[in-house]
C-alpha positions as CSV (number, residue, x, y, z in Angstrom):
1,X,-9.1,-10.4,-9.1
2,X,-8.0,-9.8,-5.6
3,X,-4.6,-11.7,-4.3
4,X,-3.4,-11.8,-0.4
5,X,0.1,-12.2,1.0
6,X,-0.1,-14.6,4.4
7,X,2.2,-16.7,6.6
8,X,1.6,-20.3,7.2
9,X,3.6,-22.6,9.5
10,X,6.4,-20.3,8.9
11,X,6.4,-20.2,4.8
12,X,5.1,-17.3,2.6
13,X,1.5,-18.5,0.7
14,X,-0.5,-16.6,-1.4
15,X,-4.9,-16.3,-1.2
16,X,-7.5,-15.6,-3.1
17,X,-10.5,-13.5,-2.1
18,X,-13.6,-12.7,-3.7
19,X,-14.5,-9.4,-2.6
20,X,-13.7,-7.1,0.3
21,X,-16.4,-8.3,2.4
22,X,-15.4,-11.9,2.5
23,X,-14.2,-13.3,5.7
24,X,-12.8,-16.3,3.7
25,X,-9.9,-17.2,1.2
26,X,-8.9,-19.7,-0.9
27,X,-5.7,-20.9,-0.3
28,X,-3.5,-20.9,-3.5
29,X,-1.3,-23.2,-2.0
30,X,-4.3,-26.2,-1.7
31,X,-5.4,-26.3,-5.2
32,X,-2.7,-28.8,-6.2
33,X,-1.6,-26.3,-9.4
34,X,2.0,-25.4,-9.7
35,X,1.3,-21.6,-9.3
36,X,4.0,-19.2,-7.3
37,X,3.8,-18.7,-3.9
38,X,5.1,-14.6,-3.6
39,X,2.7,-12.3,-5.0
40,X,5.9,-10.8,-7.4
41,X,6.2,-14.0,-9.0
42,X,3.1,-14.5,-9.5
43,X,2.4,-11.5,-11.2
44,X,5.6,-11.7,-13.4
45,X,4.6,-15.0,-14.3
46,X,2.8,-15.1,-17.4
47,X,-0.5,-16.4,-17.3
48,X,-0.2,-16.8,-13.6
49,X,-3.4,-14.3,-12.2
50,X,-5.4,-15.4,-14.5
51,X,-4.9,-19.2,-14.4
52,X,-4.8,-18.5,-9.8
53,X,-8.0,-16.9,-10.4
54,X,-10.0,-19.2,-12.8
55,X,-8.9,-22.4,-9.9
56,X,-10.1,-20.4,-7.4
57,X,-13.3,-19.8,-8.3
58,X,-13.6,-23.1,-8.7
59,X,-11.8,-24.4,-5.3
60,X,-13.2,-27.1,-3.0
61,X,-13.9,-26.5,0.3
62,X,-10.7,-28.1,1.7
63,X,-9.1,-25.2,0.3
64,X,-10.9,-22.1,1.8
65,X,-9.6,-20.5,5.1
66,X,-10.8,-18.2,7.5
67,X,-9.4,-14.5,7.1
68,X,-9.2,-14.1,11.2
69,X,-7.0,-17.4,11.0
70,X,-4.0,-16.5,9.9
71,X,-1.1,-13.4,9.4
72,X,-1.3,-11.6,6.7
73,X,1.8,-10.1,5.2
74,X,3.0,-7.4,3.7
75,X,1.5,-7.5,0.2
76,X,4.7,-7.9,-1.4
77,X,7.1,-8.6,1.5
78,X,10.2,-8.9,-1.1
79,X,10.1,-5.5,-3.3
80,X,12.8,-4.6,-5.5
81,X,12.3,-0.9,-4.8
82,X,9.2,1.3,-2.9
83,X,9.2,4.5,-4.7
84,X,7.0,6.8,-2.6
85,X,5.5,10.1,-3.6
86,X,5.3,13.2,-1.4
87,X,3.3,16.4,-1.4
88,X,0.8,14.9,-4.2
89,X,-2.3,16.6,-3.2
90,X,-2.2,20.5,-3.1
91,X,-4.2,20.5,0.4
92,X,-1.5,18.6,2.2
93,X,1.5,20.6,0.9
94,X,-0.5,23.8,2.4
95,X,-1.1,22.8,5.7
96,X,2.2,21.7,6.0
97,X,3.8,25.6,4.8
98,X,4.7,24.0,1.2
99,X,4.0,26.2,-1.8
100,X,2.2,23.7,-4.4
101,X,5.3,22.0,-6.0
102,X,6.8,21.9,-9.9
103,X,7.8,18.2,-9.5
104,X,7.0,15.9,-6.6
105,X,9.0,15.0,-4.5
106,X,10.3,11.6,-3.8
107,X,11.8,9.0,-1.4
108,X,12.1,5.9,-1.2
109,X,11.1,2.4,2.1
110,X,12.8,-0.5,2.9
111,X,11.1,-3.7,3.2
112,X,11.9,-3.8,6.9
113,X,9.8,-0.7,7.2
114,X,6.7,-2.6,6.3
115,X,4.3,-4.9,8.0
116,X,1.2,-6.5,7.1
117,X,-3.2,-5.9,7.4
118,X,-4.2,-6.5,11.0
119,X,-0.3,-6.1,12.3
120,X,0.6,-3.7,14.3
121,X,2.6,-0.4,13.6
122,X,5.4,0.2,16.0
123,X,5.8,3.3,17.9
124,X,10.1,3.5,18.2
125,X,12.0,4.0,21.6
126,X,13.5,7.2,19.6
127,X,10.2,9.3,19.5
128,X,6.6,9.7,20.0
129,X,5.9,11.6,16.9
130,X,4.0,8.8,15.2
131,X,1.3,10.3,12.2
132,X,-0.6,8.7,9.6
133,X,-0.6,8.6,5.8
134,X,-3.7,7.2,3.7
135,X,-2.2,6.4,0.3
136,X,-2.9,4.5,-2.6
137,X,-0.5,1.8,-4.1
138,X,0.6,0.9,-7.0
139,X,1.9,-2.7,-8.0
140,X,4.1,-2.7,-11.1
141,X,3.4,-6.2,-13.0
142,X,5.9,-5.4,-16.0
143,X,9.3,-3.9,-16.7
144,X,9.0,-0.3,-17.8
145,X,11.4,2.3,-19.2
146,X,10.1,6.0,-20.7
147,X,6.3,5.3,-20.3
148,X,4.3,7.4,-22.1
149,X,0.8,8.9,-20.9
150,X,-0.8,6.3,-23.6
151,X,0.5,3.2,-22.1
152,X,1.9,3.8,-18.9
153,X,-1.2,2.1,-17.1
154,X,-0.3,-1.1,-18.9
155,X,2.8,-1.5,-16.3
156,X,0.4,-1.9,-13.7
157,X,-0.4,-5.4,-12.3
158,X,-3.1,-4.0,-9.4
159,X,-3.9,-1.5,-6.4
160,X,-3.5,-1.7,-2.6
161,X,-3.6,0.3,0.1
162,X,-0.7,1.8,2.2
163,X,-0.4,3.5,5.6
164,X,3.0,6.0,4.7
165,X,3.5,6.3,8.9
166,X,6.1,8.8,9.7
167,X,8.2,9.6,12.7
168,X,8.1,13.5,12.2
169,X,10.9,15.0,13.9
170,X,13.1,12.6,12.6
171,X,11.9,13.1,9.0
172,X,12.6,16.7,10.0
173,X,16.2,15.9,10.7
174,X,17.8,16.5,7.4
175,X,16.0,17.6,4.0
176,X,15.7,14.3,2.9
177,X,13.0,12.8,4.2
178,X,14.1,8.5,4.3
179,X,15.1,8.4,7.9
180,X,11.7,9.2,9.0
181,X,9.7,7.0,6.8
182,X,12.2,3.9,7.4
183,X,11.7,2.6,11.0
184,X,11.1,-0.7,11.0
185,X,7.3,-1.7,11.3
186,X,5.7,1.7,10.0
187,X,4.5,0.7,6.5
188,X,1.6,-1.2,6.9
189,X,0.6,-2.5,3.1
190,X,-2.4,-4.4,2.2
191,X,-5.3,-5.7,2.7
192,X,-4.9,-7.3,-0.6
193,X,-4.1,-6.3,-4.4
194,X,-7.1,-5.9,-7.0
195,X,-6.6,-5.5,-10.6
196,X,-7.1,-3.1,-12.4
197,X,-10.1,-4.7,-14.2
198,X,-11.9,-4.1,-11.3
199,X,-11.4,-0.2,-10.8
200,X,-11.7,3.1,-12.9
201,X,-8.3,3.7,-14.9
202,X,-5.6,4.6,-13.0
203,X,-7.9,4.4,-9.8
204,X,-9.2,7.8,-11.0
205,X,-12.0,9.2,-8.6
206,X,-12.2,7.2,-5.4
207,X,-12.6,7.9,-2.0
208,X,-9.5,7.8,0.3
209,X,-9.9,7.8,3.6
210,X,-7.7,7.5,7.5
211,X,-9.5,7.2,10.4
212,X,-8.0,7.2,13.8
213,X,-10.0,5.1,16.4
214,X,-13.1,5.6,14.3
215,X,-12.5,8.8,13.9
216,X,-12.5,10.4,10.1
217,X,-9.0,12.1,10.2
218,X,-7.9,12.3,6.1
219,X,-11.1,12.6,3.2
220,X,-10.6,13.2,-0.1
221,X,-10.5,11.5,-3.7
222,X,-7.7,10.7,-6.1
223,X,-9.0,12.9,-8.8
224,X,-7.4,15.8,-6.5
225,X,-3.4,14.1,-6.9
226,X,-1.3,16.7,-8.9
227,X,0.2,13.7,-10.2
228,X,-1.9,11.1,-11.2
229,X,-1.3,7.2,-11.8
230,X,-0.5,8.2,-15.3
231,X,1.3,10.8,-14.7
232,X,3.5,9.5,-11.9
233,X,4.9,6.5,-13.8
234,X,5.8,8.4,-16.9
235,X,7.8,10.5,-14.5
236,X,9.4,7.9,-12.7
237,X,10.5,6.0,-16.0
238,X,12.3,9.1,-17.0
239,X,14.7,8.0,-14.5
240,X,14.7,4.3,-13.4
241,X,13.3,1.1,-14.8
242,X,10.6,-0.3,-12.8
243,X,9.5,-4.4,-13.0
244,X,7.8,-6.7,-11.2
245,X,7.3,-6.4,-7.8
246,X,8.2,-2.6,-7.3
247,X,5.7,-0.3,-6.0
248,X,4.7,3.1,-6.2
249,X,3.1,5.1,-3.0
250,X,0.9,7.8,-4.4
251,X,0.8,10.4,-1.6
252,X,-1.3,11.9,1.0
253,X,-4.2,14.1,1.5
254,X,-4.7,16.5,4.0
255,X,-5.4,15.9,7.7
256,X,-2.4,14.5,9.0
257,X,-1.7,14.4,12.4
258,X,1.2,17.2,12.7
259,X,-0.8,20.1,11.0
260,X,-3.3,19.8,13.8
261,X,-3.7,21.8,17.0
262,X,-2.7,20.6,19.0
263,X,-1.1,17.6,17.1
264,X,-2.3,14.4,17.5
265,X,0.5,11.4,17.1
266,X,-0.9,7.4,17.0
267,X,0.3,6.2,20.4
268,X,-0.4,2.5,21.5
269,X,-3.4,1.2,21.8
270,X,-4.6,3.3,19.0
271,X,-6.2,1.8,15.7
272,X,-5.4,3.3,12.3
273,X,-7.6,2.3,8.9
274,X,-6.6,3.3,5.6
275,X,-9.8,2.9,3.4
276,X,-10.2,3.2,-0.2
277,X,-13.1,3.0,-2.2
278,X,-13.3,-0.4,-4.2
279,X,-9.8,-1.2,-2.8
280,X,-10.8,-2.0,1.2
281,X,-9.3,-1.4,4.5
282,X,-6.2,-1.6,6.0
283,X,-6.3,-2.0,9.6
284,X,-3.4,-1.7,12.4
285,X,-3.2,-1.2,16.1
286,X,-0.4,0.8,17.6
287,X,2.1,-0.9,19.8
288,X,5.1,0.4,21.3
289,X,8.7,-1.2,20.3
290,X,10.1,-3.4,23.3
Protein backbone atom coordinates (compact mmCIF):
# COMPACT_ATOMS: atom_id res chain seq x y z
CA UNK A 1 0.00 0.00 0.00
CA UNK A 2 1.30 3.41 -0.86
CA UNK A 3 -0.42 6.67 0.84
CA UNK A 4 0.34 10.43 -0.29
CA UNK A 5 0.04 13.67 1.73
CA UNK A 6 -1.42 16.69 -0.75
CA UNK A 7 -3.18 20.07 -0.44
CA UNK A 8 -6.45 20.81 -1.87
CA UNK A 9 -8.21 24.16 -1.96
CA UNK A 10 -6.30 24.93 1.07
CA UNK A 11 -7.19 21.61 3.31
CA UNK A 12 -4.90 18.60 4.04
CA UNK A 13 -6.22 15.27 1.89
CA UNK A 14 -4.74 12.07 1.70
CA UNK A 15 -4.12 9.77 -1.92
CA UNK A 16 -3.73 6.58 -2.93
CA UNK A 17 -1.31 5.40 -5.53
CA UNK A 18 -0.63 2.19 -7.02
CA UNK A 19 2.86 2.00 -7.76
CA UNK A 20 5.69 4.42 -8.20
CA UNK A 21 5.24 4.81 -11.83
CA UNK A 22 1.69 6.02 -11.67
CA UNK A 23 1.01 9.47 -12.74
CA UNK A 24 -2.49 9.18 -11.05
CA UNK A 25 -4.12 8.98 -7.54
CA UNK A 26 -7.12 8.17 -6.04
CA UNK A 27 -8.38 10.71 -3.97
CA UNK A 28 -9.23 9.38 -0.38
CA UNK A 29 -11.25 12.20 0.13
CA UNK A 30 -13.88 11.24 -3.03
CA UNK A 31 -14.77 7.81 -2.12
CA UNK A 32 -17.58 8.95 0.16
CA UNK A 33 -15.99 6.55 3.27
CA UNK A 34 -15.49 8.25 6.58
CA UNK A 35 -11.63 7.59 6.49
CA UNK A 36 -9.01 10.29 8.07
CA UNK A 37 -7.76 12.85 6.21
CA UNK A 38 -3.70 13.19 7.87
CA UNK A 39 -1.73 10.35 7.08
CA UNK A 40 -1.05 10.03 11.32
CA UNK A 41 -4.57 9.33 11.78
CA UNK A 42 -4.89 7.29 9.43
CA UNK A 43 -2.39 5.06 10.33
CA UNK A 44 -3.31 5.14 14.12
CA UNK A 45 -6.70 4.32 13.14
CA UNK A 46 -7.39 0.86 13.37
CA UNK A 47 -8.36 -0.74 10.36
CA UNK A 48 -7.88 2.48 8.54
CA UNK A 49 -4.91 1.33 5.60
CA UNK A 50 -6.40 -1.46 5.03
CA UNK A 51 -10.13 -0.42 4.65
CA UNK A 52 -8.38 3.21 2.35
CA UNK A 53 -6.78 0.59 0.36
CA UNK A 54 -9.41 -2.01 -0.41
CA UNK A 55 -11.87 1.39 -1.64
CA UNK A 56 -9.25 2.40 -3.59
CA UNK A 57 -8.71 -0.21 -5.64
CA UNK A 58 -11.93 -0.20 -6.36
CA UNK A 59 -12.49 3.74 -6.92
CA UNK A 60 -14.45 5.30 -9.82
CA UNK A 61 -13.10 7.43 -12.11
CA UNK A 62 -14.48 10.65 -10.51
CA UNK A 63 -12.14 9.94 -7.91
CA UNK A 64 -8.68 9.65 -9.60
CA UNK A 65 -6.38 12.77 -9.97
CA UNK A 66 -3.49 13.69 -11.89
CA UNK A 67 -0.12 13.59 -9.77
CA UNK A 68 1.21 16.94 -11.72
CA UNK A 69 -2.18 18.53 -10.50
CA UNK A 70 -1.72 19.21 -7.27
CA UNK A 71 0.93 19.97 -4.04
CA UNK A 72 2.06 17.37 -2.31
CA UNK A 73 2.96 17.70 1.27
CA UNK A 74 5.12 16.73 3.55
CA UNK A 75 4.33 13.05 4.21
CA UNK A 76 3.30 13.63 7.64
CA UNK A 77 3.17 17.46 7.94
CA UNK A 78 2.06 17.22 11.77
CA UNK A 79 4.76 14.78 13.58
CA UNK A 80 4.93 14.40 17.08
CA UNK A 81 8.76 14.14 17.02
CA UNK A 82 11.56 13.50 13.91
CA UNK A 83 14.19 11.57 15.44
CA UNK A 84 17.13 11.62 12.94
CA UNK A 85 20.10 9.47 12.95
CA UNK A 86 23.65 10.61 12.17
CA UNK A 87 26.95 8.98 11.11
CA UNK A 88 24.94 5.51 10.35
CA UNK A 89 27.03 4.26 7.52
CA UNK A 90 30.88 3.81 8.28
CA UNK A 91 31.80 5.53 4.80
CA UNK A 92 30.21 8.80 5.60
CA UNK A 93 31.69 9.13 9.15
CA UNK A 94 35.28 8.72 7.40
CA UNK A 95 35.10 11.14 4.93
CA UNK A 96 33.86 13.49 7.27
CA UNK A 97 37.26 12.79 9.89
CA UNK A 98 34.83 10.61 12.35
CA UNK A 99 36.24 7.52 13.78
CA UNK A 100 33.39 4.79 13.27
CA UNK A 101 31.15 5.47 16.29
CA UNK A 102 29.94 3.23 19.58
CA UNK A 103 26.46 4.72 19.58
CA UNK A 104 24.89 6.93 16.89
CA UNK A 105 24.46 9.94 17.24
CA UNK A 106 21.21 11.83 17.27
CA UNK A 107 19.21 15.00 16.71
CA UNK A 108 16.20 15.79 16.24
CA UNK A 109 13.72 18.44 12.94
CA UNK A 110 10.98 20.56 13.37
CA UNK A 111 8.03 20.31 11.23
CA UNK A 112 8.77 23.78 9.83
CA UNK A 113 11.94 22.38 8.55
CA UNK A 114 10.12 20.15 6.08
CA UNK A 115 8.46 20.56 2.81
CA UNK A 116 6.90 18.34 0.44
CA UNK A 117 7.86 15.94 -3.17
CA UNK A 118 8.24 18.39 -6.09
CA UNK A 119 8.70 21.60 -3.47
CA UNK A 120 11.39 23.29 -3.42
CA UNK A 121 14.30 23.41 -0.73
CA UNK A 122 15.30 26.76 0.39
CA UNK A 123 18.69 28.09 0.30
CA UNK A 124 18.67 30.75 3.65
CA UNK A 125 19.87 34.48 3.51
CA UNK A 126 22.39 33.17 6.41
CA UNK A 127 24.61 30.93 4.19
CA UNK A 128 25.35 29.18 1.02
CA UNK A 129 26.51 25.97 2.46
CA UNK A 130 23.50 23.99 1.30
CA UNK A 131 24.38 19.75 0.98
CA UNK A 132 22.40 16.88 0.53
CA UNK A 133 21.35 13.82 2.53
CA UNK A 134 19.70 10.57 0.85
CA UNK A 135 18.06 8.85 3.78
CA UNK A 136 15.56 6.40 4.43
CA UNK A 137 12.39 6.94 6.73
CA UNK A 138 10.75 5.39 8.94
CA UNK A 139 6.89 5.93 9.86
CA UNK A 140 6.00 4.68 13.35
CA UNK A 141 2.28 3.27 13.17
CA UNK A 142 2.10 2.13 16.96
CA UNK A 143 3.22 3.26 20.48
CA UNK A 144 6.40 1.67 21.50
CA UNK A 145 8.46 1.48 24.69
CA UNK A 146 11.76 -1.05 25.15
CA UNK A 147 11.48 -2.79 21.67
CA UNK A 148 13.21 -5.74 21.41
CA UNK A 149 15.13 -7.03 18.19
CA UNK A 150 12.10 -9.67 17.82
CA UNK A 151 9.36 -7.24 17.50
CA UNK A 152 10.63 -3.91 16.99
CA UNK A 153 9.59 -3.93 13.22
CA UNK A 154 5.96 -4.45 14.27
CA UNK A 155 6.01 -0.46 15.27
CA UNK A 156 6.39 0.31 11.92
CA UNK A 157 3.42 1.57 9.78
CA UNK A 158 5.64 2.19 6.29
CA UNK A 159 8.84 3.77 4.52
CA UNK A 160 9.58 7.00 2.76
CA UNK A 161 12.18 8.85 1.54
CA UNK A 162 13.94 11.90 3.17
CA UNK A 163 16.34 14.56 1.85
CA UNK A 164 18.29 15.45 5.60
CA UNK A 165 19.59 19.00 3.79
CA UNK A 166 22.00 20.73 5.94
CA UNK A 167 23.42 24.22 6.19
CA UNK A 168 27.08 23.15 7.12
CA UNK A 169 28.71 25.87 8.78
CA UNK A 170 25.90 26.46 10.88
CA UNK A 171 25.63 22.75 11.98
CA UNK A 172 29.31 23.42 12.70
CA UNK A 173 28.50 26.18 15.11
CA UNK A 174 28.17 24.28 18.35
CA UNK A 175 28.52 20.38 18.84
CA UNK A 176 25.06 19.80 18.61
CA UNK A 177 24.15 19.56 15.36
CA UNK A 178 19.89 21.03 15.40
CA UNK A 179 20.60 24.49 14.25
CA UNK A 180 21.87 23.33 11.02
CA UNK A 181 19.33 20.76 10.19
CA UNK A 182 16.34 23.10 11.32
CA UNK A 183 15.95 25.97 8.73
CA UNK A 184 12.78 26.17 7.52
CA UNK A 185 12.21 24.42 4.09
CA UNK A 186 15.22 21.89 4.11
CA UNK A 187 13.52 18.55 4.81
CA UNK A 188 12.02 17.54 1.94
CA UNK A 189 9.83 14.10 2.90
CA UNK A 190 8.04 11.92 0.56
CA UNK A 191 7.05 10.95 -2.33
CA UNK A 192 4.69 8.81 -0.54
CA UNK A 193 4.70 5.96 2.33
CA UNK A 194 4.70 2.15 1.38
CA UNK A 195 4.15 -0.58 3.77
CA UNK A 196 6.08 -2.73 4.82
CA UNK A 197 4.34 -5.56 3.05
CA UNK A 198 5.73 -4.39 0.13
CA UNK A 199 9.56 -4.29 1.02
CA UNK A 200 12.29 -6.72 2.56
CA UNK A 201 12.18 -6.51 6.45
CA UNK A 202 13.31 -3.51 7.85
CA UNK A 203 14.07 -2.31 4.19
CA UNK A 204 17.08 -4.48 4.46
CA UNK A 205 19.22 -4.36 1.08
CA UNK A 206 18.13 -1.62 -1.21
CA UNK A 207 19.67 0.86 -3.20
CA UNK A 208 19.90 4.41 -1.95
CA UNK A 209 20.72 6.88 -4.00
CA UNK A 210 21.23 11.31 -4.41
CA UNK A 211 21.71 12.66 -7.51
CA UNK A 212 22.46 16.33 -8.09
CA UNK A 213 21.15 17.64 -11.54
CA UNK A 214 21.35 14.09 -12.83
CA UNK A 215 24.32 13.57 -11.58
CA UNK A 216 24.88 10.21 -9.19
CA UNK A 217 26.38 11.98 -6.05
CA UNK A 218 25.52 9.27 -2.88
CA UNK A 219 25.27 5.13 -3.85
CA UNK A 220 25.09 2.61 -1.62
CA UNK A 221 22.57 0.02 0.12
CA UNK A 222 21.04 -0.18 3.62
CA UNK A 223 22.62 -3.38 4.38
CA UNK A 224 25.80 -1.11 5.01
CA UNK A 225 23.81 1.04 8.14
CA UNK A 226 25.71 0.21 11.44
CA UNK A 227 22.42 0.51 12.80
CA UNK A 228 19.80 -1.03 11.17
CA UNK A 229 15.87 -0.60 11.19
CA UNK A 230 15.89 -3.12 13.95
CA UNK A 231 18.43 -2.04 15.58
CA UNK A 232 17.70 1.72 15.69
CA UNK A 233 14.27 1.42 17.21
CA UNK A 234 15.31 -0.87 20.07
CA UNK A 235 17.79 1.83 20.76
CA UNK A 236 15.59 4.63 20.58
CA UNK A 237 12.90 2.94 22.91
CA UNK A 238 15.51 2.64 25.56
CA UNK A 239 14.84 6.27 25.96
CA UNK A 240 11.59 7.72 24.67
CA UNK A 241 8.18 6.31 23.64
CA UNK A 242 7.49 6.62 20.08
CA UNK A 243 3.61 6.50 18.49
CA UNK A 244 1.91 7.34 15.73
CA UNK A 245 3.00 9.76 13.47
CA UNK A 246 6.72 10.04 14.74
CA UNK A 247 9.43 9.30 12.44
CA UNK A 248 12.82 8.01 12.35
CA UNK A 249 15.59 9.33 9.65
CA UNK A 250 18.03 6.53 9.12
CA UNK A 251 21.21 8.34 8.05
CA UNK A 252 23.45 8.97 5.19
CA UNK A 253 25.87 7.39 2.97
CA UNK A 254 28.85 8.74 1.70
CA UNK A 255 29.21 11.41 -1.01
CA UNK A 256 27.99 14.45 0.53
CA UNK A 257 28.63 17.56 -0.76
CA UNK A 258 31.19 19.05 1.98
CA UNK A 259 33.75 16.07 1.72
CA UNK A 260 34.26 16.95 -1.81
CA UNK A 261 36.99 19.00 -3.48
CA UNK A 262 36.28 21.33 -4.00
CA UNK A 263 32.78 21.23 -2.21
CA UNK A 264 29.89 21.36 -4.07
CA UNK A 265 26.71 23.06 -2.13
CA UNK A 266 22.84 22.87 -3.92
CA UNK A 267 22.45 26.52 -5.10
CA UNK A 268 19.19 27.56 -6.85
CA UNK A 269 18.21 26.36 -9.81
CA UNK A 270 19.65 23.01 -8.86
CA UNK A 271 17.50 19.75 -8.70
CA UNK A 272 18.08 17.19 -5.96
CA UNK A 273 16.50 13.32 -6.06
CA UNK A 274 16.56 11.07 -3.21
CA UNK A 275 15.91 7.56 -4.74
CA UNK A 276 15.37 4.40 -3.14
CA UNK A 277 14.87 1.12 -4.49
CA UNK A 278 11.11 -0.01 -4.22
CA UNK A 279 10.37 3.18 -2.23
CA UNK A 280 10.70 6.01 -5.41
CA UNK A 281 11.91 9.43 -5.83
CA UNK A 282 11.89 12.41 -4.06
CA UNK A 283 12.39 15.32 -6.22
CA UNK A 284 13.16 19.18 -5.22
CA UNK A 285 14.55 22.24 -6.95
CA UNK A 286 16.67 24.71 -5.16
CA UNK A 287 15.36 28.14 -4.54
CA UNK A 288 16.70 30.86 -2.68
CA UNK A 289 14.70 32.33 0.50
CA UNK A 290 13.16 35.95 -0.36
Amino acid sequence: MRFLSFESHGHAKLGWIKDATSTAFVDLGLLGLSLPTDLKTLIETPGAMAAAHAAAQQAPASAIVALASVHLLPLIPNPGKIVCMGLNYADHAKEGGNARPDYPSFFLRGATSMVGHQSPIVRPKASTQLDYEAELAVIIGQRARHLTADNALSCVAGYSCFNDASIRNYQRKSNQWTIGKNFDGTGPFGPWMVTPDELPPGCEGLRIQSRLNGKVMQDANTKDFLWNVVESLRIITECMTLEPGDVIITGTPAGVGYARTPPVWMAPGDVCEIEIEGIGTLSNPIIDEQ
